[in-house]
C-alpha positions, 0 to 999 in steps of 0.5 A: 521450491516451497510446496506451500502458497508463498506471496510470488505464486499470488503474483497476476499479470495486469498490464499498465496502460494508463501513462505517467501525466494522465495517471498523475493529473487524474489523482490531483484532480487536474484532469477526469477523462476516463476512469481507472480500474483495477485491482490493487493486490491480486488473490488472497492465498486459495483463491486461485486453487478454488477458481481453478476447480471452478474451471478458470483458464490460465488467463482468468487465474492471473486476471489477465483475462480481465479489463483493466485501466490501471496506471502505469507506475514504476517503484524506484527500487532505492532502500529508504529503511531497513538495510542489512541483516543476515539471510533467511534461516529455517529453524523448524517445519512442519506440514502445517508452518514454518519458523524462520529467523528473519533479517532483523532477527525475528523468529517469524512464524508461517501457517502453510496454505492460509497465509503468505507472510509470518507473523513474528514470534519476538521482536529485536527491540525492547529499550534504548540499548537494544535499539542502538544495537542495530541501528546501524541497519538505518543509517544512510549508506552508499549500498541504499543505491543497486547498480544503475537504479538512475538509468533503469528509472530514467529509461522506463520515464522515457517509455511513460512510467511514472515513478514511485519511491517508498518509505517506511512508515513511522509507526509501522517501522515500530511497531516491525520493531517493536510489536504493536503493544510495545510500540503503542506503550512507548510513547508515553513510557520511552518518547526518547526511543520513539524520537530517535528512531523516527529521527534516523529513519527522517535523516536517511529517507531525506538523504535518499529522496535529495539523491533520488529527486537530483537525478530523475523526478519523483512522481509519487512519494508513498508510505506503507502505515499500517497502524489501524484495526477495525476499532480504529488506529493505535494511535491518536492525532496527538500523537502522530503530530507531535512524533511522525508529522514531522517526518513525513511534512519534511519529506514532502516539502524536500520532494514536492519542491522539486515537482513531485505531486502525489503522496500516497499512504497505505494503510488498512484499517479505520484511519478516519480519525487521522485523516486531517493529520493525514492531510495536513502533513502532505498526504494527497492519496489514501489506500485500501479505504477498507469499508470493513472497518468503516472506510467510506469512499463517497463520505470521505470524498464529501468530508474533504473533496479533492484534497485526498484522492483514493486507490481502492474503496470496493468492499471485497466482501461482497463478492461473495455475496449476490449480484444484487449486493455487488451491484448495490455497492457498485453503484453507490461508490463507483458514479461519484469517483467517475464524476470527480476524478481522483481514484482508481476504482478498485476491490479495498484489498486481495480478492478473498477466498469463497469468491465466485469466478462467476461473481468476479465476472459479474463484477467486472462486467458491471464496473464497467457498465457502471463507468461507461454509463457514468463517463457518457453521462459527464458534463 
């Protein structure tokens, strides 16, 4: 066992309440009862063990001491990407990281009790030769399917989840590949690398998503994109529509076509100059909305109105900060997404460390506030 924070020992216990149709309808603005509020990731690595000196009780540091509205959502668990690959080997430890080869290759690196995932050291592809080395791990393959995925999906629709499959992004899928400098130069300098894999990952994620969708309905179709700093993304509309639109465009069409109704995109970072690509490509909700990096909720929701719904939007800073600060921010993002319907309501990422436990008190208590006083209010 690893005497070091790893991503399961941040795991918290929210419970879903909110069902699949009402959950669906609220994000596609065809209904806006009552808010939803929760947290969309957990801690950040630390925070528990500072919470616990503060004198939190078991429920407090899994935040199942907390009130939450969260959707009940359910990710199907078919393989849309990487497949294969050897296990995990250790290559060297110290007190203060860990080297690991990984499953695609890469020699990854793990600062012990500051994060929970290793950034790689080195990357498998460099030009075309490399990548038709393991594309192999990309190409459809009866094993993308665990055993009895349709009737565990099928049982848990029966109780009222919804059901999410996942695909891999088209420039995060590069850049895992290829780092963020090399993926970035290979659209000008090797276009014909970056087609083909954007096209295998096309063909196969299509693949799956007919099976998927011919045996249970898909109630959201997302996509994990992280292509964005602070500055703004590493690419730009020009070249996102030419090379991933497509992809993304033809998964939508294939599954909206057979009902699904939601497609959610996470990415961190400033993603507003891709936004209306976003949109025309098939995306409906956007996450985190970091407002670090100039991601504002109420702007965004007044640039494109119910065309994009939203999961997160609270700046997790403030939290450290004073009730004034939090408060002030409550109340500016929370009355709106009430009015409007359209998001769940919650912290832009992990509850950073240096937070409080009495200011997360105070937060919840004054979301709620916000959100009782502002459902009253509705028309």
């Amino acid at each position: 066992m690893n005497s070091y924070p790893t991503h399961s020992s941040l795991a918290v216990n929210i419970r879903p309440v909110v069902p699949r149709d009402e959950y669906v309808d609220y994000m596609t603005f065809r209904s806006c009862a009552r808010p939803l509020f929760t947290e969309l990731f957990g801690p950040l690595v630390g925070l528990k063990e500072e919470w616990q000196a503060q004198g939190a009780s078991p429920e407090e540091l899994d935040l199942s001491a907390f009130r939450y509205r969260a959707p009940m959502r359910t990710v199907v668990p078919v393989n849309t990407g990487w497949i294969g690959g050897n296990d995990e080997t250790v290559l060297e430890e110290t007190g203060d990281y860990v080297i690991t080869r990984d499953r695609m290759g890469r020699r990854t690196k793990l600062f012990k009790g500051r994060a929970t995932l290793p950034l790689p050291l080195d990357y498998p592809v460099k030009s075309f030769d490399d990548w038709l080395k393991i594309k192999r791990h990309y190409l459809y393959c009866d094993e993308r399917f665990p055993p009895q995925w349709d009737s565990k999906a099928l049982n848990l629709i029966a109780q009222g989840w919804a059901t999410v499959v996942r695909i891999p992004g088209g420039f995060d899928e590069l850049r895992q590949l290829m780092g963020e400098e090399n993926a970035c130069l290979a659209f000008y300098d090797q276009p014909h690398l970056v087609r083909d894999v954007i096209d295998t990952i096309t063909e196969t994620a299509l693949r799956v998503l007919d099976k998927v969708s011919s045996v249970i309905p898909i109630d959201e179709l997302t996509v994990h994109e992280d292509l964005a700093g602070k500055s703004g993304p590493l690419i730009g509309p020009n070249h996102f529509d030419e090379f991933i639109a497509p992809y993304y465009r033809g998964a939508w069409e294939l599954v909206s076509s057979r009902g699904t109704r939601l497609f959610s995109l996470d990415s961190d970072g400033n993603i507003e100059p891709l936004l209306s690509s976003f949109v025309e490509a098939g995306i409906n909700v956007v996450y985190p909305m970091e407002p670090a990096a100039g991601m504002d909720i109420v702007a965004v929701r007044h640039r494109f109105g119910t065309r994009l719904a939203f999961m997160g939007g609270i700046d997790k800073h403030v939290l450290r900060r004073n009730r004034a600060e939090i408060e002030r921010e409550l109340e500016y993002k929370i009355p709106p997404m009430v009015h409007t319907g359209g998001c769940v309501i919650s912290l832009d990422h992990r509850i950073p460390n240096g937070t409080p436990l009495d200011n997360y008190k105070f937060y919840i208590d004054k979301a709620w506030e916000i959100m009782d006083r502002e459902s009253a209010t509705k028309d």
